[in-house]
C-alpha positions in Angstrom: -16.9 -4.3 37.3 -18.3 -3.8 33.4 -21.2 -3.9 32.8 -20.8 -6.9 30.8 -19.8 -9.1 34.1 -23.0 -6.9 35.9 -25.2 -8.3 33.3 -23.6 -12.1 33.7 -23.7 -11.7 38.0 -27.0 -10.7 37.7 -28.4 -12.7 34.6 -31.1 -15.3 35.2 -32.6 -15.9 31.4 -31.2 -18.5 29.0 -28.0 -20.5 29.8 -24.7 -18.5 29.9 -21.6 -20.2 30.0 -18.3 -17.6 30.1 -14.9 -17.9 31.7 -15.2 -15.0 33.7 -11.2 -12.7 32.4 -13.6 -12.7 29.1 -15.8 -9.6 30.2 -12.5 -7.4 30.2 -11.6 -8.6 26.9 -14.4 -7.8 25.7 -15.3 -4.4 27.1 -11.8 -3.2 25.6 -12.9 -4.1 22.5 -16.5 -3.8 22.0 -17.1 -0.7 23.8 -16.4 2.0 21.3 -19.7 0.2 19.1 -22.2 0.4 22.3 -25.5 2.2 21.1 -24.7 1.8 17.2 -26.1 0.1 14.4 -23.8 -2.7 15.0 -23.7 -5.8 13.4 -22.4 -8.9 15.2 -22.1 -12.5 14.1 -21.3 -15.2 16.8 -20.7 -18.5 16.0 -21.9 -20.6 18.7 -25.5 -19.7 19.8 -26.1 -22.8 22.7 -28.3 -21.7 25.1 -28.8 -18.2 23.4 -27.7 -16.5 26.7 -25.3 -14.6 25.3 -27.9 -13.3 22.9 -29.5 -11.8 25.6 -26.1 -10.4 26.9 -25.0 -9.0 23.6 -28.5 -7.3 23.1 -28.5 -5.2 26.3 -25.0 -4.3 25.8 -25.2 -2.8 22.7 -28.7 -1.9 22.9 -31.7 -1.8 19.9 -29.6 -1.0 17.4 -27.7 -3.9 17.0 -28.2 -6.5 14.7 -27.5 -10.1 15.9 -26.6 -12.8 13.6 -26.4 -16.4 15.6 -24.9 -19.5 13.8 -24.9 -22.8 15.8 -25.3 -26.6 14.4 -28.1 -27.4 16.5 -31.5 -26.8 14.5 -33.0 -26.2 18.3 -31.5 -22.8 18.5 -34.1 -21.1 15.6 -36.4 -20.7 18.4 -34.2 -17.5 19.7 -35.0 -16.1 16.5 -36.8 -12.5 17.2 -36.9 -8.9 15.9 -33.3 -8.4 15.5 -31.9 -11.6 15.9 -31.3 -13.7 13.3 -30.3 -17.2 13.4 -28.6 -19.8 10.8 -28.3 -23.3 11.2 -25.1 -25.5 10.1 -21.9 -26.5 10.3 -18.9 -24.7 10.4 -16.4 -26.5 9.1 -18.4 -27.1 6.1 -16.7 -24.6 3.7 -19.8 -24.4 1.5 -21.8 -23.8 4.1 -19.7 -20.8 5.5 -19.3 -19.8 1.5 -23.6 -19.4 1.3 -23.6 -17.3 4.7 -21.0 -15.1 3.9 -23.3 -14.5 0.7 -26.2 -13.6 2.6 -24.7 -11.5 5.7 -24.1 -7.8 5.3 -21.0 -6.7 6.4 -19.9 -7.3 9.5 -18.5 -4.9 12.5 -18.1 -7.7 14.9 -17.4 -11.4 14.6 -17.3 -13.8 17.5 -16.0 -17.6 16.9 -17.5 -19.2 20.2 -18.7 -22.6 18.0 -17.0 -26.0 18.5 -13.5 -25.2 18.7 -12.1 -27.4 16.9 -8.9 -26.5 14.3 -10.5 -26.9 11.0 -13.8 -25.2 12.3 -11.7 -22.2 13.4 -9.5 -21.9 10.5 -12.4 -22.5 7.9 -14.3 -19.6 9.5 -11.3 -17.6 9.9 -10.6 -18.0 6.1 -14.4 -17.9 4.3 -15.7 -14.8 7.0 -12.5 -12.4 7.9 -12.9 -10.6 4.4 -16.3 -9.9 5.7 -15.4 -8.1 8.4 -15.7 -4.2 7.9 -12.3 -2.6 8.0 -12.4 -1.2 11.2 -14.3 -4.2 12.6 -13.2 -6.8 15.2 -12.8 -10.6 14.4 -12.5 -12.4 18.2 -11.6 -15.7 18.5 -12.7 -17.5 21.9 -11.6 -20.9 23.9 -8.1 -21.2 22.2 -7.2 -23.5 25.0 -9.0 -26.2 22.2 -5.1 -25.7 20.3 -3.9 -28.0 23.3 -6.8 -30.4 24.0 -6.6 -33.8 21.6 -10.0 -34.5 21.7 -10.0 -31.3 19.6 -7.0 -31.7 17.6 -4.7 -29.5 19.7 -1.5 -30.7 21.4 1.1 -28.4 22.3 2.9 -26.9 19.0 1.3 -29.2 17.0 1.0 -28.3 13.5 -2.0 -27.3 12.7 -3.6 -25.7 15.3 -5.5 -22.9 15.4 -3.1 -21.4 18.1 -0.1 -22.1 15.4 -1.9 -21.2 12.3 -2.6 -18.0 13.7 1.2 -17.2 14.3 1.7 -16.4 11.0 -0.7 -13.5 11.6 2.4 -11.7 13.8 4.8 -12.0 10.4 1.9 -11.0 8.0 1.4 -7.5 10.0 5.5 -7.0 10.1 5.6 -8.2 6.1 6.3 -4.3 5.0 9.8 -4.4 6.4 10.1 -8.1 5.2 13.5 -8.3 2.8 12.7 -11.8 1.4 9.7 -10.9 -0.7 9.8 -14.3 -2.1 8.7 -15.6 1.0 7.1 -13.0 2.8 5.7 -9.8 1.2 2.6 -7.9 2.3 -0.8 -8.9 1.4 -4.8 -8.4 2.2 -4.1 -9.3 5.7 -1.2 -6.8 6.2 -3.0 -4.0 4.3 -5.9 -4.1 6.7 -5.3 -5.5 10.3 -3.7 -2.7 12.6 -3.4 -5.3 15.7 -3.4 -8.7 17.6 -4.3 -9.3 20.7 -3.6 -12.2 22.6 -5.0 -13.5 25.8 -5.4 -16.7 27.7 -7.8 -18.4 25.5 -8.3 -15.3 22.8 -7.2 -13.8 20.1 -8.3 -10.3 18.7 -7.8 -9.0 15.7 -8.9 -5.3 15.3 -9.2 -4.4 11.7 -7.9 -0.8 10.2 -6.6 -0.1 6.7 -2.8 0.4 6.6 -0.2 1.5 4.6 3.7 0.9 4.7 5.0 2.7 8.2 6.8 6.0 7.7 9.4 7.2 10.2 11.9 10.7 10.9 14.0 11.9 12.6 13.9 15.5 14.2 16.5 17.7 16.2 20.4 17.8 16.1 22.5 14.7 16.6 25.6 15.0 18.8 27.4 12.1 18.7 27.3 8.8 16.8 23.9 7.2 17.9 25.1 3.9 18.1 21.6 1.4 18.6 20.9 2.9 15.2 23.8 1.9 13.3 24.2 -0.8 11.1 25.6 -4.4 12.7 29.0 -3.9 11.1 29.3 -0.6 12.6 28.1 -2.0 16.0 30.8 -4.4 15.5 34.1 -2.0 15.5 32.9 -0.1 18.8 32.6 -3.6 20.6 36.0 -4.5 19.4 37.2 -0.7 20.5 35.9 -0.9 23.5 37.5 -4.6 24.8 40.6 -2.9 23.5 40.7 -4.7 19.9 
């Protein structure tokens, strides 16, 4: 067991509402900033349990940045923890916090799930993110609910918005440049990570992917060559 779940088994403060594969999730990717200066945004404060959880995982150092619609959450504001009230699907809004946040090492969308709220805050707070930071998105399972807007590959979900993410990271051996080239998002994201529920995006900066080859070929290495080539040993082989 983390020490996440530990905290969550054991935790009886403010409300904590978390689906309980989450805790692995995070611990892979949160561990390596325990004890650090950290700065983490979460969208979403409810309750403010997880406040409390995200403090004594990463310890005094940390610097906690809450966002929530509900003006009732500034009362967990304390040494440390800062919280901002509005709505995030209100691009000016997200515009005049990403103005006054410093950059950010982790970035948690927990808020109200819904597509425009998820894609809004993807699009106004990603370039905030530092470039080895961590942007998690949480309760993906809204991409199939109507009530939120979801629906199974409906366009315009979060869940299908975010698979042009997978081409963006491949765009360096793209060979329609007209139509997909690399850009911000493939010169600094070194990974995605999808769970039930979750996507991570761990930041890193990259440049195009270089390969060799080392040692002495024997024969023809076949997997390798070109289509056409592929295509005269098949037809040698059945005897063509």
């Amino acid at each position: 067991m983390n020490d996440l779940r530990a905290f969550f088994d054991r935790h009886e403060g403010r409300l904590l509402h978390k689906w309980h594969h989450y805790f692995d999730i995070y611990e892979r990717h949160f561990s390596r900033f325990r004890g650090q200066p950290v700065c983490l945004v979460e969208f979403g404060v409810s309750q403010g349990g997880s406040l409390q959880m995200w403090r004594e995982y990463f310890g005094p150092q940390a610097t906690l940045h809450g966002v929530d619609i509900n003006p009732n959450c500034k009362q967990f504001e304390e040494p440390g923890v800062h919280i901002t009230i509005g709505d995030q699907e209100d691009r000016a809004f997200l515009k005049s916090l990403a103005r006054s946040l410093p950059p950010i090492d982790i970035l948690i969308d927990d808020g109200g799930h819904t597509m425009k709220q998820q894609k809004h805050t993807f699009e106004e707070l990603f370039p905030l993110v530092q470039p080895h930071g961590v942007y998690l998105v949480e309760d993906l399972h809204t991409s199939y609910w109507a009530k939120w807007g979801g629906g199974y590959r409906k366009a315009g979900t979060f869940i299908e918005y975010s698979k042009n993410f997978i081409d963006r990271i491949n765009a360096w051996h793209s060979q329609q440049p007209d139509r997909l080239s690399p850009d911000d998002f493939t010169r600094s994201v070194r990974s995605l990570h999808y769970y039930d529920s979750v996507l991570v995006i761990e930041k890193a900066p990259m440049t195009p992917p270089t390969h060799e080859r080392k040692g002495t070929a024997l024969f023809p290495d076949y997997p390798h060559q070109s289509p056409r080539v592929l295509d005269r040993v098949r037809r040698k082989l059945r005897g063509k």
